[in-house]
C-alpha positions, 0 to 999 in steps of 0.5 A, spaced: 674 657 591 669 661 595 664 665 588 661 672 591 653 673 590 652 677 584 650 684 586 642 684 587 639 688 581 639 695 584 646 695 585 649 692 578 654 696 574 650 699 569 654 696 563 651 689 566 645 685 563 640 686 563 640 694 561 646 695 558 647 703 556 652 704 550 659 707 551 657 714 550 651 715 555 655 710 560 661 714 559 657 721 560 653 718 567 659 715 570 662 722 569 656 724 573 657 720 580 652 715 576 654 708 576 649 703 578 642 701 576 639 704 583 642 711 581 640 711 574 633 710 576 633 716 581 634 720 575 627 723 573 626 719 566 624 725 562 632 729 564 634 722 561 630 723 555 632 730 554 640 729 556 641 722 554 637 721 547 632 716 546 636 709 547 639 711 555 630 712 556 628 706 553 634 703 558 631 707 564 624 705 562 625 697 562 629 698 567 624 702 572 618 696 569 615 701 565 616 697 559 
């Protein structure tokens, strides 16, 4: 049986290590179209803070490099 290559980072699901967000803020992106890392981090890491509290913006940071 043939195994498909895991998805390059950009591209995982947002519940996925290494930047799993908590249910609620995962919840809440999703119901806006964001599903995926590469789409988290087209948000301005300043609209996360602000709509999604502190923990969703350490995520968005480690996840941009910035930490």
């Amino acid at each position: 049986m043939d195994l498909l290559p895991d998805p390059p980072p950009h591209a995982q699901h947002l519940a996925s290590p290494p930047h799993p967000l908590p249910p609620p803020e995962r919840d809440a992106l999703e119901l806006l179209g964001v599903r995926t890392v590469a789409q988290f981090l087209a948000l301005p890491a300043a609209a996360v803070r602000e709509r999604h509290g502190e923990q969703a913006f350490e995520v968005h940071r480690r996840a941009s490099g910035a930490l």
